[in-house]
GUVEXVEX-103462 format. One record per residue: z negated, y negated, x negated of N, C-alpha, C, O in turn; residue in one letter. Coordinates in steps of 0.2 Angstrom, whole numbers, plus 2048, in hexadecimal, padded with zeros to 3 digits. Each point is the difference from the previous one (the first is absolute). Example, Ala and Ser with C-alpha at 12.3 -4.5 7.8 and 13.67 -1.06 7.14 Angstrom:
2
7D981C7BE8007FA8048007FA7FC7FD8017FBA 8077FA8077FF7FA7FC7FD7FB8047FF7FA7FDS 
END
This chain:
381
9AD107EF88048048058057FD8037FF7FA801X 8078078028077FF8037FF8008067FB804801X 8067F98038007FF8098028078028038047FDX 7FB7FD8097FF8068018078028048027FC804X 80280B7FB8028018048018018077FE806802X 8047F78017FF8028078098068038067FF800X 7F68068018058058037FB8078077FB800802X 8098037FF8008048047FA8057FE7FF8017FAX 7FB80280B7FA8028008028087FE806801801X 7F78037FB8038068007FB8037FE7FB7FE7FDX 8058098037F98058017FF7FE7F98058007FCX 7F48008027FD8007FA8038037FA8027FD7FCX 7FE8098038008047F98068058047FF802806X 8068007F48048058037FE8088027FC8047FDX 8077FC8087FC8098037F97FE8027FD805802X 7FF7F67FE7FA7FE8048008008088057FC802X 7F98068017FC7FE8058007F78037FE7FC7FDX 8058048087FE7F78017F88008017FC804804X 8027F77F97F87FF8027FF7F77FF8037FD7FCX 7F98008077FD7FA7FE7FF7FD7F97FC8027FCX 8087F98028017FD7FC7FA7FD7FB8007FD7FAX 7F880680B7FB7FD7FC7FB8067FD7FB8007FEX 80C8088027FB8058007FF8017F97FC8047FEX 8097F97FD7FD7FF7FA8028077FC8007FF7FAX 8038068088018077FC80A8007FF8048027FCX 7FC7FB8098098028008037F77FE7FF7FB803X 8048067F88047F97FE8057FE805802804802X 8017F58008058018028047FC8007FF7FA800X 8088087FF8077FE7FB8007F88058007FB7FCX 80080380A8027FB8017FC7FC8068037FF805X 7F57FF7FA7FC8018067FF7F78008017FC7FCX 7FA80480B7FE7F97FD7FA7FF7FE7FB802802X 8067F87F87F98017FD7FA801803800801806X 7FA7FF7F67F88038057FC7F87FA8017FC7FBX 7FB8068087FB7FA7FE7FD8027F87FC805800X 8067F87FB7FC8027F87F78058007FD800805X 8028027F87FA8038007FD7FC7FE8037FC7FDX 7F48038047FC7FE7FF7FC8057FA7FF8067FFX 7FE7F37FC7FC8057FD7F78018037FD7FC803X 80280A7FC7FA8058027F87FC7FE8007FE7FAX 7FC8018097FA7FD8007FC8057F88008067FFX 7FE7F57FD7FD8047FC7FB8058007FB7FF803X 8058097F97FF8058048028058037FE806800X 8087F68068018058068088047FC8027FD7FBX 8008068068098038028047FE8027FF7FD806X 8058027FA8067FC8028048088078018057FEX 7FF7FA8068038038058068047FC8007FE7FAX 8038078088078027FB8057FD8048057FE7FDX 7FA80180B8077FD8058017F87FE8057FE800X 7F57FD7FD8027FA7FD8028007FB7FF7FB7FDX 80680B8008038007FB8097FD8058058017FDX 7FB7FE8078067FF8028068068007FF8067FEX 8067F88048068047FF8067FD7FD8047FC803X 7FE8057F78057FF7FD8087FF805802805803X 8017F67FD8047FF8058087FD7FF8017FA801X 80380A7FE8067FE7FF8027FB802801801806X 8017FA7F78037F98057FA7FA8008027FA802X 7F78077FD7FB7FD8007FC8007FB7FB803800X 8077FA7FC7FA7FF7F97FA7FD8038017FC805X 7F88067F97F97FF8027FE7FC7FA8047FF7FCX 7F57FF8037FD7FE7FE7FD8067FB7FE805802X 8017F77F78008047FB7F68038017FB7FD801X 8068087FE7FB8067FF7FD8017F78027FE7FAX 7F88058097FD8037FA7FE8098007FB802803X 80A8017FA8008068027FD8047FB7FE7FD7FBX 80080A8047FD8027FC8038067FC805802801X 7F68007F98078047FD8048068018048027FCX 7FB80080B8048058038057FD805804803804X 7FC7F67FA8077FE8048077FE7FB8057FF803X 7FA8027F78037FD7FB8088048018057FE800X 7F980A7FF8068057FF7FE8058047FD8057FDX 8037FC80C8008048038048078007FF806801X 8077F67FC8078058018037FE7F97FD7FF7FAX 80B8008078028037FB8037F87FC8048027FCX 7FB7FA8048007F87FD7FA7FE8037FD801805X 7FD7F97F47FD7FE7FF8037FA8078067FF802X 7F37FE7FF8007FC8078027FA7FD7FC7FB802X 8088027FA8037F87FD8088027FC8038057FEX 7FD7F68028098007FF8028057FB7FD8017FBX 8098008058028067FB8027FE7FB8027FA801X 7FE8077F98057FE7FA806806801802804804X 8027F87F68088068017FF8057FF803803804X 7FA8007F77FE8077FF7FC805807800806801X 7FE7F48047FD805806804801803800806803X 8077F67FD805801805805806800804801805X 7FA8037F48048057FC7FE8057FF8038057FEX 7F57FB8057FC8047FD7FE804808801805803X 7FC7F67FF8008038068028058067FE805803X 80A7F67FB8028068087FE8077FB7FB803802X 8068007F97FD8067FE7FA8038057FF806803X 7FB7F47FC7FA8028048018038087FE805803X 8067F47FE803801808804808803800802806X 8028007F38058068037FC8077FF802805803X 7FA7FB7F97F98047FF7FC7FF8067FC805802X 8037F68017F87FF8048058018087FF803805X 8047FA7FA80380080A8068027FE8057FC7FFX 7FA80A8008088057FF8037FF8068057FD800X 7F78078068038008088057FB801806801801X 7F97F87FD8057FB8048047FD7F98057FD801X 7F98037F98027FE7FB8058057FD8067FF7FEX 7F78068018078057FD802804807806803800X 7F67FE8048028048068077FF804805804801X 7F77F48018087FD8038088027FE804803803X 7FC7FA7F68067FD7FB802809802804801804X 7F78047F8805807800803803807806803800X 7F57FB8078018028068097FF800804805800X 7FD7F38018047FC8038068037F9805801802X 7FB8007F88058007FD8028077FE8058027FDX 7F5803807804807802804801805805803800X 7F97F98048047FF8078077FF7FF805803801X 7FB7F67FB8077FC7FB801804801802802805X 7FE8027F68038047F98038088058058047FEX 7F67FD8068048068048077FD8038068027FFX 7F87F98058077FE8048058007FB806800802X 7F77FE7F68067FD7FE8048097FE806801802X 7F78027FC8038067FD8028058068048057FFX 7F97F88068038048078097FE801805803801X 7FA7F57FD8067FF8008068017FA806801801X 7F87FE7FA8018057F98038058028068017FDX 7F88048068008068028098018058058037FFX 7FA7F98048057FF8058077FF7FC805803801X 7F87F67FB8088007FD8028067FC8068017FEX 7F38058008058037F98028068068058047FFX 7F67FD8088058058018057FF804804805802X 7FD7F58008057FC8038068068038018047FCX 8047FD8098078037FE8027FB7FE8038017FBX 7FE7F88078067FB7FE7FC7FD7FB8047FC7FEX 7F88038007FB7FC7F97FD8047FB7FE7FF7FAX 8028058087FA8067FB8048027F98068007FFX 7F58017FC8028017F88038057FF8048027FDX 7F78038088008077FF8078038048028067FEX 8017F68068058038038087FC7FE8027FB802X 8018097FA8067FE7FD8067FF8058067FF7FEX 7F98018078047FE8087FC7FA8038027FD805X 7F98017F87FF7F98048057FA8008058027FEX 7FC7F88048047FD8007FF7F88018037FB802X 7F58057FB7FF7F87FC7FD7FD8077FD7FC7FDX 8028048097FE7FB8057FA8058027FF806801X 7FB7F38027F98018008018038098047FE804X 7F98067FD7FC8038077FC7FC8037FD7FC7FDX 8038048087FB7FD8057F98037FF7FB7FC800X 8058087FE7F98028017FD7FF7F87FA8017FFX 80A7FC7FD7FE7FF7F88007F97FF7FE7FE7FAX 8037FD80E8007F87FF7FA7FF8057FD7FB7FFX 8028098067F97FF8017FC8027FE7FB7FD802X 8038097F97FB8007FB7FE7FD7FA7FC8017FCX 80A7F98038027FD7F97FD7F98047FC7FC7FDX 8058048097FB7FA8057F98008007FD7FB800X 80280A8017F98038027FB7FF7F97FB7FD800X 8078067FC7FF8007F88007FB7FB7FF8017FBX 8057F780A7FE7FA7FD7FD7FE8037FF7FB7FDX 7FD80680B7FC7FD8047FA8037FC7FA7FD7FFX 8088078007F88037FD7FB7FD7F97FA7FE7FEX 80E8038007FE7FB7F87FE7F77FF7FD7FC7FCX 80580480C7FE7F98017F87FF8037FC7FB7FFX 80380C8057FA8018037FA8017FC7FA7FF801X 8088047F87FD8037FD7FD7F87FB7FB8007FEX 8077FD8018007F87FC7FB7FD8037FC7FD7FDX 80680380C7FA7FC8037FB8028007FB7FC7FFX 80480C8037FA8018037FC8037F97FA800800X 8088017FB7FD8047FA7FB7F97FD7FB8017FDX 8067F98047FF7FA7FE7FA7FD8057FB7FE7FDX 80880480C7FC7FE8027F88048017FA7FD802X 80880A7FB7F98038017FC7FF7FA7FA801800X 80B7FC7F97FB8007FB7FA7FD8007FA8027FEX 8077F88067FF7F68027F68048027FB7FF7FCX 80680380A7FB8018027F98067FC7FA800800X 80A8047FD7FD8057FB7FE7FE7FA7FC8037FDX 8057F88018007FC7F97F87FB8037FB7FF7FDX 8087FE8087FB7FA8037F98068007FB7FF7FDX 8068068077F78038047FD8027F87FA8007FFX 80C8017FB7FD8047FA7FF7FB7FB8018027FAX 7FF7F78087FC7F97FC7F88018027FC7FF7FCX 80180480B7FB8018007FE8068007FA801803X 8098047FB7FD8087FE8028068077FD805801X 8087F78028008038078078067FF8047FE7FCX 7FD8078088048048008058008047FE804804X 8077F87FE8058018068058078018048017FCX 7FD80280A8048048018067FD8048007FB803X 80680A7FC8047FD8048027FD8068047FC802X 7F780B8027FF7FE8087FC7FC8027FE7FF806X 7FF7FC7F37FA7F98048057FB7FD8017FB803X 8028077F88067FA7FD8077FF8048047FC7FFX 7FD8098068087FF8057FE7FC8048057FC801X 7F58028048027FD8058007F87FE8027FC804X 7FB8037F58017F97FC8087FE7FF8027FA802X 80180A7FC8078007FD8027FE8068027FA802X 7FD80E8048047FF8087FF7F98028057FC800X 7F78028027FF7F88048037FC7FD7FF7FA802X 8058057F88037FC7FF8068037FA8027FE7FAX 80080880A8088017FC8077FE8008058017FDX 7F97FA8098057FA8028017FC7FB8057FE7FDX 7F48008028027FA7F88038027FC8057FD7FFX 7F88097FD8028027FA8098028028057FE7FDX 7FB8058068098028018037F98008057FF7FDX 7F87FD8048037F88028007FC7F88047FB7FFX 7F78077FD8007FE7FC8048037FA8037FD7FCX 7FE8098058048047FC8057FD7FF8027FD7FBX 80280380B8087FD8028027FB7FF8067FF7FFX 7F47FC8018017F97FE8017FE7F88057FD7FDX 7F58088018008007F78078027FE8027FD7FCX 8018078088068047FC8057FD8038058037FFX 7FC7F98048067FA8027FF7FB7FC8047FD7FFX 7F68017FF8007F97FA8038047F98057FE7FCX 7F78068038058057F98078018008047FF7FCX 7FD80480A8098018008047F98018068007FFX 7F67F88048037FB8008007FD7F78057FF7FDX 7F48018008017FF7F88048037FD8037FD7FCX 7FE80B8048058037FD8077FC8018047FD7FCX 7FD8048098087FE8058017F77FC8067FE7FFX 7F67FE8008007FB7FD8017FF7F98047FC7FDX 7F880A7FF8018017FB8078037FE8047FE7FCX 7FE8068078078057FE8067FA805806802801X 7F77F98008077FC8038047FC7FA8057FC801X 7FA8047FB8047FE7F98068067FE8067FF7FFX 7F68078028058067FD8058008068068007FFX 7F78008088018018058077FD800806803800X 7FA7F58008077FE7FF8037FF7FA8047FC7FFX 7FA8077FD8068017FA8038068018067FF800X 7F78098038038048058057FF804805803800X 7FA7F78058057FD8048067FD7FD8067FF802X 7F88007F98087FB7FE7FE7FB7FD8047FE7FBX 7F67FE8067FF7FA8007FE8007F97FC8047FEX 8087F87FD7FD8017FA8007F77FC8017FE7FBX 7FB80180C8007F57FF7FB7FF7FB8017FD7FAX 7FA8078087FA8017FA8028017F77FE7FD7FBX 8058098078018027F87FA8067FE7FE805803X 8017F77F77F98017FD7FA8008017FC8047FFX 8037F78047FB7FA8027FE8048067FA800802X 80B8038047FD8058057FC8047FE7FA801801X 8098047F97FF8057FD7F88007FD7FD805801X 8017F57FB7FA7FD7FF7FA7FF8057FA8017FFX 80A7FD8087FD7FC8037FC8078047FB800803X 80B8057FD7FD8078017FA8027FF7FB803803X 8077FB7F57FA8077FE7F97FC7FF7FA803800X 8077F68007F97FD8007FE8018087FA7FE800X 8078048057FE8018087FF8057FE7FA801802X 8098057FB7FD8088007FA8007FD7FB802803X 8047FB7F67F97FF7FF7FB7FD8047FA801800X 8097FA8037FA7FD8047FE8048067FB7FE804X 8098067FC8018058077F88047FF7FC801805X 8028017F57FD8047FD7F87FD8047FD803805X 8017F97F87F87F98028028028087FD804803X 8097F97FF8007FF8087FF8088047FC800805X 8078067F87FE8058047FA8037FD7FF804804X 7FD7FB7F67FB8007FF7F87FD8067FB803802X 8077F97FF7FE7FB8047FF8038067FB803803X 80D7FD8028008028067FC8068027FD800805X 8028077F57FD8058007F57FF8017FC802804X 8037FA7F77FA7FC7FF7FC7FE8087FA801802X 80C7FC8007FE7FC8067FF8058067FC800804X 80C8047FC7FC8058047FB8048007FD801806X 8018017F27FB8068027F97FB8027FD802805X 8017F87F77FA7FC8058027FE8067FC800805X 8087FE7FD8018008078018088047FE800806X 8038047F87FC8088037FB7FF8027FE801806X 7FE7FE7F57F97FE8007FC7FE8057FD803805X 8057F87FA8007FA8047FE8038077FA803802X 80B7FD8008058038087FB8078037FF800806X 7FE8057F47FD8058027F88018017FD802804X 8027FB7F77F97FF7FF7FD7F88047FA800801X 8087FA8007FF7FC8088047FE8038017FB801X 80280C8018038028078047FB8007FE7FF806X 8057FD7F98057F88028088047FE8018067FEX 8057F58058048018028047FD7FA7FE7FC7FDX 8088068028057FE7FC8007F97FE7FF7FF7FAX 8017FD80A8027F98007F87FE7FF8007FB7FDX 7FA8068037FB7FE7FF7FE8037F97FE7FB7FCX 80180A8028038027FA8037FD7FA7FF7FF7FBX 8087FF8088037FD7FB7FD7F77FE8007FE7FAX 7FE7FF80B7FA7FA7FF7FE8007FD8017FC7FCX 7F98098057FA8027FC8027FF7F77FD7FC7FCX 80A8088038018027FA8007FC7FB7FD8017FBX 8057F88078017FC7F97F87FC7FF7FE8007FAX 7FE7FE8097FB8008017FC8037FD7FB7FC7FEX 80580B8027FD8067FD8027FF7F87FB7FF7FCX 80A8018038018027FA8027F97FB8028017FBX 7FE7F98098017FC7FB7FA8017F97FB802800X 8097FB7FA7FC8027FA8008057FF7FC8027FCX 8088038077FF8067FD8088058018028057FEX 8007F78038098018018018057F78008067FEX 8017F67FF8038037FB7FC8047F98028037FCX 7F87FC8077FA8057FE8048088028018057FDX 7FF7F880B8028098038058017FF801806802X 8047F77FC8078028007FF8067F8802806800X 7FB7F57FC7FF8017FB7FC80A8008018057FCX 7FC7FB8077F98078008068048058008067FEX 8037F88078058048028068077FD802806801X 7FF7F27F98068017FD7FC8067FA8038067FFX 7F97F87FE7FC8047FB7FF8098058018057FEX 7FD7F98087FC8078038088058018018067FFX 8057F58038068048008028027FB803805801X 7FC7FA7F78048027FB7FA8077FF8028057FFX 7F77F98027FD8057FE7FF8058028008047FCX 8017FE80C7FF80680680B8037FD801806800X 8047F38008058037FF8008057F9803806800X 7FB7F77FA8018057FC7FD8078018038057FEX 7F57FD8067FE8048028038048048008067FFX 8047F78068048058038068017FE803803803X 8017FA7F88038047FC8008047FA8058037FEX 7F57FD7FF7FE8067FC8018058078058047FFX 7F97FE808801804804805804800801806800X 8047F28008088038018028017FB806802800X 7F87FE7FC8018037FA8008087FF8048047FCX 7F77FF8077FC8068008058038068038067FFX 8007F58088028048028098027FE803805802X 7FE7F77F88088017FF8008077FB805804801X 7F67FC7FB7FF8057FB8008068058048047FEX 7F87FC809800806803807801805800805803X 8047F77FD8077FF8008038057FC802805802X 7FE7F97FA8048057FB7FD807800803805801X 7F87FC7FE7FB8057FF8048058078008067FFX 8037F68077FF8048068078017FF801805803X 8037F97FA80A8007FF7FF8057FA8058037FEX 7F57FE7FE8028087FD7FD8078028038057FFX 7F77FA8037FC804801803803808800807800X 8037F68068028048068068038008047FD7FCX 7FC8098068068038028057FB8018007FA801X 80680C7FE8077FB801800802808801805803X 7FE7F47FE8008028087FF7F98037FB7FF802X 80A7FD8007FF7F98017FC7FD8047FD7FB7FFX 80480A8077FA7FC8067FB8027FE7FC7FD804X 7FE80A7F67FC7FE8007FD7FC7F87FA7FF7FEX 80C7FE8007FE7FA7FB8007F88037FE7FB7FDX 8058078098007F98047F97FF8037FD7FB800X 80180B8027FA7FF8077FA7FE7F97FE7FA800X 80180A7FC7FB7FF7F88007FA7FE7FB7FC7FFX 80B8028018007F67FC7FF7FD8077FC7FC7FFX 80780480A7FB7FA8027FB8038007FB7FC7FFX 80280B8027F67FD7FF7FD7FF7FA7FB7FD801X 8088047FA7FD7FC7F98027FA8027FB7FD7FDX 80A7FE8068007FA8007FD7FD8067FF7FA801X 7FE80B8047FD7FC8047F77FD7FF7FD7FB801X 80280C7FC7F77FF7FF8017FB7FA7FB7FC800X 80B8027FA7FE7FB7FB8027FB8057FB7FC800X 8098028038027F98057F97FE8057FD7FA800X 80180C8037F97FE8037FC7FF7FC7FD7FC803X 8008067F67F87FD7FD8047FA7FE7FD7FC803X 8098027F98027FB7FF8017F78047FF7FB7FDX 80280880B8007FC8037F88008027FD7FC7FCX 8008068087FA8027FD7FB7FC7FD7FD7FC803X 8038067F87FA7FD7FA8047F78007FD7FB7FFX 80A8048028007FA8007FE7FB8087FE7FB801X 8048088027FC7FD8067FA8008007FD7FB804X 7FF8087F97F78008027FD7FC7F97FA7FE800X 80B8017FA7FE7FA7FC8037FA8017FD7FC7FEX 8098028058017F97FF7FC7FE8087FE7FA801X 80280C8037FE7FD8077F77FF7FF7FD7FB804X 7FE8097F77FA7FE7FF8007F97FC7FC7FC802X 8088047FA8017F87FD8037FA8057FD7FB7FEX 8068048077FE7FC8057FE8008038017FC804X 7F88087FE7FC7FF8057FA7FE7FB7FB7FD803X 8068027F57FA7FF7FD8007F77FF7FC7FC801X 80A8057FE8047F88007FD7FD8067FB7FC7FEX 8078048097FC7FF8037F87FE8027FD7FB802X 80280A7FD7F77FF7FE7FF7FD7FB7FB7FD800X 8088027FD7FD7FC7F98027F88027FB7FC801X 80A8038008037F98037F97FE8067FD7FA800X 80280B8037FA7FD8057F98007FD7FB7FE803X 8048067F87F97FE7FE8007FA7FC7FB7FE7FEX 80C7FD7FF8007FB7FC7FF7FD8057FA7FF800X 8097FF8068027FA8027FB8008087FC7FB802X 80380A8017FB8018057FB8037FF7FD803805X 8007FD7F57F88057FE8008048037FC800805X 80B8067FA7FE8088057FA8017FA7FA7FF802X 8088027FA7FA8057FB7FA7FF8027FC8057FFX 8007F58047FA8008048008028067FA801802X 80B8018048008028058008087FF7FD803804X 8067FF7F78018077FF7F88027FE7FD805802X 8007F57FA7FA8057FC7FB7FF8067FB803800X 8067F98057FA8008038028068057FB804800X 80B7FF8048008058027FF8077FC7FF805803X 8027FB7F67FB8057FB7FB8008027FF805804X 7FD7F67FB7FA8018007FD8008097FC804803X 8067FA7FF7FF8048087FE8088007FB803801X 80D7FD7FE8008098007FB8057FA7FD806801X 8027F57FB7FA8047FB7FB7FE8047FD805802X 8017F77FF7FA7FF8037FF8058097FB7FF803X 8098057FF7FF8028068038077FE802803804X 7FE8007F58018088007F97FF7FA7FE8067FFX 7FE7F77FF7F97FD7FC7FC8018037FA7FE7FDX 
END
């Protein structure tokens, strides 16, 4: 096992109750260790409370667990292969719908109204509107702050759909059911991080981009010292842009994690990070990359269905344009929401397993998990 983390104390299991670190039923993401279990005099039982508490941030002393601690919930208690990485969130979004599909829809209906709210504004605009042939091309006040509001959302909708997965994913590795009102005040106590991290992530991406497009950049300008050779030097940076934004995303979603489930701050999080994942960098890059093409073709067979019902909706409505316009954004809302949707509750189930699986290799979570298993079977037994 790896040296122990040391970070910030934080209540045992998401949506738990704070309780004593030696009570052995609630795991906890970030505690300080507890003294190994002893084995049991021949003959007698083993207590169920010296099964310990699995403890984020603190690898224990390896256990001997029994066979109901193996697969309590929805991944077997040892490291995943690539196939679980792919397979699972599936499990994830069946078993803890509530914070796993519940969240992504909640937060992308919300998007999605603001966005069509403001949709709306432009097309009935007097000075912007489609439908009015006296408009005169220039945006309203009241159609720039709900074009504001409706990108704040979209931005709100990225962090928090993510942040509730985190926890929803973790309680249903040991068979437990998280709702959203025990999964908010997890997120709330540290919504500072994640907005901080957001911001961060997305200023190093628009810095690599910016670095990458500075070859076209100055042959735009005039500057043509380069030649070809700028031209080249381009597009090898756009491809490399690919791995690197790759990457930046990767990092994020296990730093969510991170952040959410042991309670720690931006900058202690990001510490944690390479540490966590050494050896396993481009494994996950790799399982990322795979889980993006997979969930992406899925939801474009979606959008697929919804462009057919496009057309379908441009022959079938009366000639009557505002009620062909209001028809097409609600067919394009309900597909934008399962679409964004089903992709947030699998790439975001797939970082939280990354996660977990990095700490059952390098800090033997998978024996702190099975011994809080087996606790719990042993006290409803």
């Amino acid at each position: 096992m790896t040296e122990q983390h040391r970070g910030d104390t934080s209540p045992q299991w998401p949506g738990a109750a704070p309780q004593q670190p030696s009570s052995g039923d609630t795991p906890a993401w970030n505690a300080p260790p507890t003294a190994p279990p002893t084995s049991p005099a021949p003959g007698t039982a083993a207590a169920p409370a010296s099964a310990g508490a699995p403890q984020y941030g603190a690898p224990q002393q390896p256990a001997i667990p029994t066979y109901r601690s193996w697969q309590p919930g929805i991944i077997p208690l040892r490291p995943l292969s690539f196939g679980d990485f792919l397979a699972v969130p599936f499990k994830a979004m069946r078993f803890a719908r509530a914070t796993v599909i519940g969240a992504p829809v909640l937060f992308s209906l919300i998007s999605m109204a603001l966005l069509a709210a403001m949709m709306w504004s432009m097309f009935s605009s007097s000075t912007l509107g489609v439908l009015d042939p006296t408009a005169t091309g220039t945006f309203t006040g009241g159609t720039i702050v709900l074009g504001v509001i409706a990108l704040v959302a979209a931005l709100a909708t990225d962090v928090l759909s993510t942040a509730f997965i985190a926890p929803g994913v973790a309680r249903a590795v040991l068979g437990e059911k998280l709702s959203m009102g025990q999964a908010w005040p997890l997120v709330r106590r540290r919504l500072g991080s994640l907005i901080g991290l957001f911001f961060l992530m997305g200023a190093l991406v628009v810095l690599a981009m910016l670095v990458a497009m500075s070859p076209f950049l100055l042959l735009l300008a005039g500057d043509s010292t380069l030649g070809g050779l700028g031209v080249a030097i381009g597009i090898a940076l756009l491809l490399a842009l690919i791995p690197v934004g790759l990457a930046v995303t990767v990092a994020q979603g296990v730093a969510r994690a991170i952040i959410v489930l042991e309670n720690v701050s931006m900058a202690t999080a990001l510490k944690r990070l390479p540490g966590l994942m050494r050896g396993r960098i481009w494994w996950s890059l790799l399982i990322v990359f795979v889980g993006a093409l997979l969930i992406g073709i899925a939801t474009s067979i979606l959008q697929s269905i919804g462009q057919f019902g496009f057309m379908f909706l441009a022959f079938a409505l009366p000639e009557s344009e505002l009620v062909a316009i209001i028809g097409i954004m609600l067919l394009f809302g309900v597909i934008y929401t399962l679409a964004t949707a089903i992709t947030y509750a699998y790439l975001g189930s797939v970082y939280t397993l990354i996660y977990i699986d990095v700490r059952m290799r390098h800090e033997g979570f998978d024996m702190d998990l099975a011994r809080a298993a087996e606790a719990r079977a042993a006290q409803r037994y």
